[in-house]
C-alpha positions in Angstrom: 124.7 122.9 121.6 124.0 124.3 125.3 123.5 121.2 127.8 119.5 121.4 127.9 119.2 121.2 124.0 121.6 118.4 124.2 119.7 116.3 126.8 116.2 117.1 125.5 117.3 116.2 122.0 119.1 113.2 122.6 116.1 111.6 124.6 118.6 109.5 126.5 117.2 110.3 129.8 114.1 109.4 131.5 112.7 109.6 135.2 116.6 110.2 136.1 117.5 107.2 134.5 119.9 106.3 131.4 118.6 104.2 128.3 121.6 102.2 128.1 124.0 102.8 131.1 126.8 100.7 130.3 130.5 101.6 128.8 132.1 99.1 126.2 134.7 100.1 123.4 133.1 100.0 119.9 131.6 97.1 118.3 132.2 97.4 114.8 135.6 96.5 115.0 135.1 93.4 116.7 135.8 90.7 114.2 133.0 87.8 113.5 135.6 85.1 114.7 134.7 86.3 118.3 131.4 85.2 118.0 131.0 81.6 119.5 128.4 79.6 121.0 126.5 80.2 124.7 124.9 78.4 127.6 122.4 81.2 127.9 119.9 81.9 131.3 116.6 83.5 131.0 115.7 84.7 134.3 111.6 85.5 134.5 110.2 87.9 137.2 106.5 87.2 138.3 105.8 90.7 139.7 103.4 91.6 142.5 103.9 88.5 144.6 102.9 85.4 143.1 100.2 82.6 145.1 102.6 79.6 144.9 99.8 77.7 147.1 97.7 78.1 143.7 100.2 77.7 141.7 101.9 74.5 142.4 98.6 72.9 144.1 99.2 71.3 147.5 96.0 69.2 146.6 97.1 66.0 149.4 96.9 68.3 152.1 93.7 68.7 154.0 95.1 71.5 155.5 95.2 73.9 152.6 91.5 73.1 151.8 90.8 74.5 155.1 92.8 77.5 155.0 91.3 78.0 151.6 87.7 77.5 151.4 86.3 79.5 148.5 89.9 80.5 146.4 91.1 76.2 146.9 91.8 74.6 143.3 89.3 71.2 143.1 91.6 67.9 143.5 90.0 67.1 140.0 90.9 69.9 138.4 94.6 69.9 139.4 97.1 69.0 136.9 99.0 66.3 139.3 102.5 65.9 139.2 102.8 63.6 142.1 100.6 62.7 144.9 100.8 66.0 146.8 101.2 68.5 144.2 100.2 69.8 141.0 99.9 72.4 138.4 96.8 74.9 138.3 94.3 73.8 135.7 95.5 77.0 133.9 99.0 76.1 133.3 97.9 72.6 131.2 100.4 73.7 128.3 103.4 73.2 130.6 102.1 69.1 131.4 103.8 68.2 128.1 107.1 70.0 129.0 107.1 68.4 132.5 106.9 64.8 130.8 109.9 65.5 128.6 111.5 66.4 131.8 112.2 70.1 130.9 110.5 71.2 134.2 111.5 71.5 138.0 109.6 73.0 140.7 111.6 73.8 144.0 109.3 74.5 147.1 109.7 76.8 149.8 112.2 79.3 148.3 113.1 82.5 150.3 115.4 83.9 153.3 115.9 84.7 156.8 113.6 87.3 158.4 111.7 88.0 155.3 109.9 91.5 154.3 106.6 91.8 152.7 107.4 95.2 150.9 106.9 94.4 147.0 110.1 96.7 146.9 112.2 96.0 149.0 111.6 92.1 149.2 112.2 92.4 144.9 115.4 94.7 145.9 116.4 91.6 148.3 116.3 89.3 145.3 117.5 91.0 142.5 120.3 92.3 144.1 120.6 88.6 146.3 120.8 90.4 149.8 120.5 89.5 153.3 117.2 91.3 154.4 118.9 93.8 156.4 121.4 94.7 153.9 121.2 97.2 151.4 122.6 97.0 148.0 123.2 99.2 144.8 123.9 96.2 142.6 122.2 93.5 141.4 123.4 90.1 141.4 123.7 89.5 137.6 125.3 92.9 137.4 127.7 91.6 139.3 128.4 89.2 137.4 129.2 91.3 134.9 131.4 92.9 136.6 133.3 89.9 137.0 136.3 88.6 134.6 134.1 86.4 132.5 135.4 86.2 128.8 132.6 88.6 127.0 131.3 90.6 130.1 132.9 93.9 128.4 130.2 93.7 126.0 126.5 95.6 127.2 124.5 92.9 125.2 126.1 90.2 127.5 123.3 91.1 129.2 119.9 92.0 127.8 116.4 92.9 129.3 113.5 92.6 126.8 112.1 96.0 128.7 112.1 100.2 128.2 113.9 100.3 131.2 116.9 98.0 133.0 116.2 96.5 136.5 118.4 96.6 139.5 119.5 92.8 139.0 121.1 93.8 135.7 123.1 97.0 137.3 126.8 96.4 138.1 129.6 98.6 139.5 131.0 99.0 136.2 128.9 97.3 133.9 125.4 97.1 133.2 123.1 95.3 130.7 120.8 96.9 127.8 117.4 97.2 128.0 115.7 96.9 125.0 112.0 95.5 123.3 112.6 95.9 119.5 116.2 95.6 118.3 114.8 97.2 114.4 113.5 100.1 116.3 116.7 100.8 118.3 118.6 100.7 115.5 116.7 103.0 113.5 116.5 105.3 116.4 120.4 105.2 116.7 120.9 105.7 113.0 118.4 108.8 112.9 120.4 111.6 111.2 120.3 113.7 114.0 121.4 111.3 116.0 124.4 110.6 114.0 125.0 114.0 113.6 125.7 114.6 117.7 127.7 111.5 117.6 130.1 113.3 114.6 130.1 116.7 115.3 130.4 116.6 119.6 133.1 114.7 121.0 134.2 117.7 122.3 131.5 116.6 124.9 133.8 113.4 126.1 135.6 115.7 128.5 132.6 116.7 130.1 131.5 114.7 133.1 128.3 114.4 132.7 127.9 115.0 129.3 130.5 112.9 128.3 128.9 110.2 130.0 126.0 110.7 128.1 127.7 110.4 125.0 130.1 107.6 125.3 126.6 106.0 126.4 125.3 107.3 122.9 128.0 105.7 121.0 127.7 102.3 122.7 124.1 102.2 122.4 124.8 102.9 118.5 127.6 99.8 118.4 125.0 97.8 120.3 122.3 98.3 118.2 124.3 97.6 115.0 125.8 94.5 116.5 121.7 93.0 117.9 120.1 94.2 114.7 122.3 93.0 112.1 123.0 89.4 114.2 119.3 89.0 114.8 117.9 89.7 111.3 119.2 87.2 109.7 117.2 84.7 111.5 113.6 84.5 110.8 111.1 82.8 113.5 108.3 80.6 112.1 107.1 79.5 115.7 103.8 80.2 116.8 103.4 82.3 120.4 100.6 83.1 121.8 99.4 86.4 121.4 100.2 88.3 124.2 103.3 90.8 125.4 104.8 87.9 127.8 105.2 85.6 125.2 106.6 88.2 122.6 109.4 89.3 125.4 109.9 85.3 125.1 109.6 85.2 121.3 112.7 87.8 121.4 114.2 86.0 123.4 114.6 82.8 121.0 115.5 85.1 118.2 118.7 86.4 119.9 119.3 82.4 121.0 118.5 81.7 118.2 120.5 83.5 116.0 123.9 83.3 118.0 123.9 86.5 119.4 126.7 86.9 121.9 124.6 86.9 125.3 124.9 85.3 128.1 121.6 86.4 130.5 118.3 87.5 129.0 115.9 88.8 131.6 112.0 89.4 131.1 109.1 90.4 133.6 105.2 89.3 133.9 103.2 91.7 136.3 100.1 91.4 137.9 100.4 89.6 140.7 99.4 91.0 143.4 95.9 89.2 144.0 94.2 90.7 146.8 90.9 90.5 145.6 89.0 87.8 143.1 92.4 86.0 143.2 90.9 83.3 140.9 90.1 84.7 137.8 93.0 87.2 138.1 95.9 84.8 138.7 94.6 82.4 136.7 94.5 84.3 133.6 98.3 85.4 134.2 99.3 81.7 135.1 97.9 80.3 131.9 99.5 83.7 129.7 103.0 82.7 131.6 102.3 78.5 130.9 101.3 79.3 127.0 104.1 82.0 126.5 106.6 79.4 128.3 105.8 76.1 126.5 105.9 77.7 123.2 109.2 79.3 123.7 110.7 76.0 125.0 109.3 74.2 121.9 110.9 76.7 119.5 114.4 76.3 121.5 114.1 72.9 120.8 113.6 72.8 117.5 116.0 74.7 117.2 118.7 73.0 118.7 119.2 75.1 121.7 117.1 74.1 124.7 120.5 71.6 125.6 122.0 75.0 126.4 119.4 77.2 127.6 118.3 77.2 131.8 115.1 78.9 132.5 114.4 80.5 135.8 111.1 81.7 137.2 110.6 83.7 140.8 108.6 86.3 142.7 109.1 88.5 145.5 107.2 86.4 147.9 104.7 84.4 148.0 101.3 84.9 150.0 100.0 83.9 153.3 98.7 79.9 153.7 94.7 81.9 154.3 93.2 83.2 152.3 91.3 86.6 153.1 88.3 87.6 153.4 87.9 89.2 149.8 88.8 86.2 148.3 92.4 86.5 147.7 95.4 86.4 149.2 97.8 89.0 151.2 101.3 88.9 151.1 103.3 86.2 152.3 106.6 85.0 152.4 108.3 81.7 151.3 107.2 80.7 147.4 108.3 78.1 144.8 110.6 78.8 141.7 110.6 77.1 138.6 113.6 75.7 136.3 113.2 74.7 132.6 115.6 73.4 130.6 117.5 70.7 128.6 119.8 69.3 131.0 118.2 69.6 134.1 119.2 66.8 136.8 116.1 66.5 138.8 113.0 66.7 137.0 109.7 67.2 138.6 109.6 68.1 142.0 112.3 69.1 143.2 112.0 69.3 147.5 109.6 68.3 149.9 105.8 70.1 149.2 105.6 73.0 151.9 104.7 71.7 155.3 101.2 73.6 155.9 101.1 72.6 159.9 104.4 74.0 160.9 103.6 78.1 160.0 105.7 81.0 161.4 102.7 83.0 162.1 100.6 82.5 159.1 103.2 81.6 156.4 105.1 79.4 155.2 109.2 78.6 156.6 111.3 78.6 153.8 113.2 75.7 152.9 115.5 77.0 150.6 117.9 80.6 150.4 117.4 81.6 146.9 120.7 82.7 146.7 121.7 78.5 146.8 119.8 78.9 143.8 122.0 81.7 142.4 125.0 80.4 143.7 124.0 76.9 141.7 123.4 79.0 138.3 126.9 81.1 139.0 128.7 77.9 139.8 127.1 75.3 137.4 125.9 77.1 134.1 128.0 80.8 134.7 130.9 79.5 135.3 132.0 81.8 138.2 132.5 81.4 141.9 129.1 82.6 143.8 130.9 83.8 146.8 132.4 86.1 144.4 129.2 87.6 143.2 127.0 86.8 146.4 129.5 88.2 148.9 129.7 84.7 150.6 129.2 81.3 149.6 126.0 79.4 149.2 125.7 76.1 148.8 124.4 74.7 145.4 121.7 72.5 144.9 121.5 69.4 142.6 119.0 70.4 140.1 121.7 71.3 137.1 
């Protein structure tokens, strides 16, 4: 088969980029007494730039009723959580999961000299960056590059997605990208498909061909391994219908059913509220509230919320005024939330943002959100931050 037959048939590529870029040696001899139990990390992306000033309501501050006259949440519609802040009314569904003290909110997350590109700004934090530093890696595929125990594996790392993001890209190792594990492995067991995996090996000296199909043959040992793990475990939980919670409904069936992963990593867009922010953001808020309360519900009925952490950001916030289209431009510092089991610091987390001390219009961060990282590589990875993050941060307190 000539090269262009063999990369049109395959279907591997798309806009210049692999399905599943990662080398591993072949799963199906890996024996079932390997498989053990997890702490696992969901990491959620808010894309476009999420209104944290809408989000988590600074409702005991004058100031952002002033800043915000027509887009402002109504004290009495504000879900409180203490005297200064609360939840927007359309995020009720996570009140329940704050009073079992699955839920922290840290204010005023972001880094020095920010940039209020949507890419660059979500290049700075998924690859965990110093603003004028560019990187090809992100910071969880860095961890996989690292010597932890299963990192060999591609499903150590798994994006419910078509296509992997820059956070999940290491030197040497990458995550899988993948939305239906039944649909991969059919595709991987189509007889075509097994036919190039027989018949071409003769491809494996080829450099870019043979990259291509040692990527073929892991993506055919992957698919084996996530179908036939996941299958056996059938969800009864009820989601709400919509494609965030069914990345999250995924999600709990690979927890669920023991699959050997360590980071799971899904993505809400939509953000990016320029105009009629109200109805727009609310609508995504309550879609990412429902989709999350549900999923941490089914983990713990199901025994594994004790050993799942859930983290939330966005590229940046928005500016403290609102515009004159009734929205929001973007901004800069932005708050993050944690769920889980075991957190140490429910609730609030830090100080609510301080609205009469700006830099220019926005807020000063509080917080690098690589301490955050550095916390989750430290505390629940199991690895030395300044070894992923290229110097040390300081972790917080909230795990």
């Amino acid at each position: 088969m000539n090269r262009r037959n063999f990369l049109r048939n395959t279907g591997f590529v798309a806009a210049g980029s692999l399905f599943v870029p990662a080398f591993m040696k072949p799963l199906e001899a890996m024996a079932l007494d390997e498989l053990s139990l997890y702490k696992n990390l969901v990491v959620v992306q808010l894309s476009g730039g999420n209104d944290g000033l809408n989000t988590v309501v600074p409702f005991g501050n004058d100031i952002y009723y002033q800043k915000r006259k027509s887009i402002a949440i109504k004290p009495e519609e504000v879900i409180k959580l203490n005297d200064m802040q609360g939840l927007n009314p359309n995020m009720a569904a996570l009140q329940e999961i704050h009073d079992q003290g699955w839920m922290t909110v840290i204010n005023d997350v972001g880094y020095p000299n920010p940039d209020r590109s949507h890419f660059r700004s979500m290049d700075i934090w998924q690859t965990g960056s110093d603003s004028n530093q560019f990187l090809s890696t992100g910071w969880i595929g860095r961890y996989l590059d690292s010597n932890c125990q299963t990192c060999k594996f591609p499903y150590t790392a798994i994006e419910v997605d078509d296509s992997l993001s820059l956070a999940m890209k290491g030197m040497t190792k990458k995550g899988i990208a993948l939305k239906d594990p039944a649909a991969l492995f059919r595709n991987t067991n189509d007889p075509f498909f097994k036919a190039m995996l027989q018949n071409d090996k003769e491809h494996l000296d080829e450099d870019n061909l043979g990259y291509l199909y040692k990527t073929m043959i892991e993506t055919s040992s992957s698919a084996s391994y996530i179908q036939n793990t996941s299958k056996v475990y059938k969800n009864t939980a009820t989601y709400p219908q919509s494609g965030f919670a069914n990345q999250l409904k995924t999600v709990s069936k690979f927890i669920s059913s023991g699959l050997k992963t360590r980071v799971y990593y899904v993505s809400l867009s939509g953000f990016d509220t320029h105009v009629n922010q109200i109805g727009q953001q609310g609508n995504l808020l309550k879609q990412y509230s429902e989709g999350m309360a549900a999923f941490l519900k089914d983990l713990k009925a199901n025994n594994k919320l004790e050993d799942t952490l859930v983290v939330t950001f966005s590229e940046f916030g928005r500016r403290v005024e609102q515009n004159a289209s009734n929205g929001t431009d973007h901004g800069t510092a932005n708050n993050m939330f944690i769920f889980g089991g075991r957190l140490k610091k429910q609730g609030i987390y830090n100080a609510a943002p301080n609205l009469g001390d700006l830099d220019t219009g926005d807020l000063k961060y509080q917080l690098d959100f690589r301490q955050v990282y550095g916390t989750i590589l430290d505390k629940w990875l199991d690895v030395n931050n300044a070894d992923i993050l290229n110097k040390k941060f300081n972790p917080l307190d909230f795990i």
